[in-house]
C-alpha positions in Angstrom: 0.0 0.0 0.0 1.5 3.7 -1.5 -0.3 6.9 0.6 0.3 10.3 -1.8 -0.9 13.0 0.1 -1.3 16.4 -2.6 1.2 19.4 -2.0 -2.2 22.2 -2.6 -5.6 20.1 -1.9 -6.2 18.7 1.0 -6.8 15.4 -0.9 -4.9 11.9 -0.3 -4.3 9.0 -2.8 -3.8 5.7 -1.4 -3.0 2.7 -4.0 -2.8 -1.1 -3.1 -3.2 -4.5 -5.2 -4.6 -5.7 -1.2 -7.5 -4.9 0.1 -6.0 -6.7 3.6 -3.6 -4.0 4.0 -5.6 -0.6 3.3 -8.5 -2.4 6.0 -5.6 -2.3 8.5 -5.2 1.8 8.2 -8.8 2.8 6.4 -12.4 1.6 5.9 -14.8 2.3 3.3 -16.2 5.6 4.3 -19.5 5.1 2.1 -20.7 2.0 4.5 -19.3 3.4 7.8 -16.7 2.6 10.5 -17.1 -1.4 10.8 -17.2 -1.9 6.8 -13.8 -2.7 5.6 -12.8 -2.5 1.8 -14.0 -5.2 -0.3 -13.1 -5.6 -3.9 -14.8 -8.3 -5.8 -13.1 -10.9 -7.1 -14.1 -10.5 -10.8 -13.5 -6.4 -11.0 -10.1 -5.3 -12.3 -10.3 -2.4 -9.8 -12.1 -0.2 -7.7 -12.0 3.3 -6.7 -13.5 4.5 -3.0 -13.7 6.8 -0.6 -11.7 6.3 2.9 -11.3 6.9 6.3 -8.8 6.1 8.6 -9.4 4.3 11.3 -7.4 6.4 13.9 -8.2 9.7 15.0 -5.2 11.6 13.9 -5.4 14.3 10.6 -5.3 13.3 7.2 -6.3 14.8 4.3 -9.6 13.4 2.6 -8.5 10.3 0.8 -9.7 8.0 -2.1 -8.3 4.9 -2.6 -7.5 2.3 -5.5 -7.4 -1.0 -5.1 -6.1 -2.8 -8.2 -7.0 -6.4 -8.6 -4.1 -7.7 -11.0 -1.0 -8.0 -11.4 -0.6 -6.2 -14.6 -2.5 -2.7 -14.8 -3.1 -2.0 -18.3 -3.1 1.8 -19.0 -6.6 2.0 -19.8 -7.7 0.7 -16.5 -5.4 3.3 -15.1 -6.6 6.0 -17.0 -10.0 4.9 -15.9 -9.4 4.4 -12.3 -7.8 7.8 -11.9 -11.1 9.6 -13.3 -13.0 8.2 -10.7 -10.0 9.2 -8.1 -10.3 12.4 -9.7 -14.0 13.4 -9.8 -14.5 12.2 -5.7 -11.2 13.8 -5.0 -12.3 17.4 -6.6 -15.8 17.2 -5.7 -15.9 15.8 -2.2 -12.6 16.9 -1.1 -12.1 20.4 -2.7 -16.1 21.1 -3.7 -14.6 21.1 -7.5 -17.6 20.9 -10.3 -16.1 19.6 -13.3 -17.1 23.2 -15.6 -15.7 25.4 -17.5 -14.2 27.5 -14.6 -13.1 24.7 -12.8 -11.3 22.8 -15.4 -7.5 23.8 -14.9 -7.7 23.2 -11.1 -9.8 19.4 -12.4 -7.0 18.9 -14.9 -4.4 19.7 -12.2 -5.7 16.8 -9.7 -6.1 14.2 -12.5 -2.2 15.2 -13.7 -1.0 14.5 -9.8 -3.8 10.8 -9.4 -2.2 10.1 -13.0 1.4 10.9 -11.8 0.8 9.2 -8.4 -0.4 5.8 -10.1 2.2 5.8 -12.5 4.8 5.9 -9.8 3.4 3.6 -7.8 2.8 1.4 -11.1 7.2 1.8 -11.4 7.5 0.6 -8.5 4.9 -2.1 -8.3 5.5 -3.7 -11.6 9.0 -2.7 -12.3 7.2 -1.0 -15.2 9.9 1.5 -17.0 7.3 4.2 -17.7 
């Protein structure tokens, strides 16, 4: 598990391949405090909304789990849309407009960024 907290938003990314080890620091924030992260076994990956499960501060993090060994760039680029729509709109009250789109384009750069190093890193990808 990879935490990325953002240099200007208060926003967190947090990136795993196991669900076990994000449910030892977070739980899925749309289900509440005794729901850990569950990915099924069929999806390729999933994108949520955390909380951690001690009281200290954090920014507002969403997480991706990625369910294979081998993240092909599509799911990537799809998984860090998701990332980046609940990041801007639930962590920095973003709407995807017209006036909004530079600080939107900005936070899908860094989730991009983030899962690309992490990817490196993973994989041993040369990226």
């Amino acid at each position: 598990m990879k935490y990325y907290e953002n240099d200007i938003y208060p926003v967190a990314l947090v990136l795993s391949h196991d669900a076990e080890s994000v449910n030892k620091e977070y739980y899925n924030a749309a289900y509440g405090e005794d729901d850990d992260v569950v990915i099924k076994p069929t999806a390729e990956a999933q994108t949520m909304f955390l909380t951690r499960r001690t009281d200290k501060y954090y920014a507002m993090a969403v997480g991706i789990i990625f369910n294979k060994d081998k993240v092909p760039p599509r799911l990537a680029g799809h998984e860090a849309f998701h990332a980046t729509r609940m990041m801007a709109e639930i962590g920095c009250h973003i709407g995807l407009d017209d006036q909004s789109e530079e600080a939107f384009a900005y936070l899908h750069g860094w989730v991009i960024k983030c899962i690309f190093d992490y990817l490196r890193e993973e994989q041993k990808l040369a990226l």
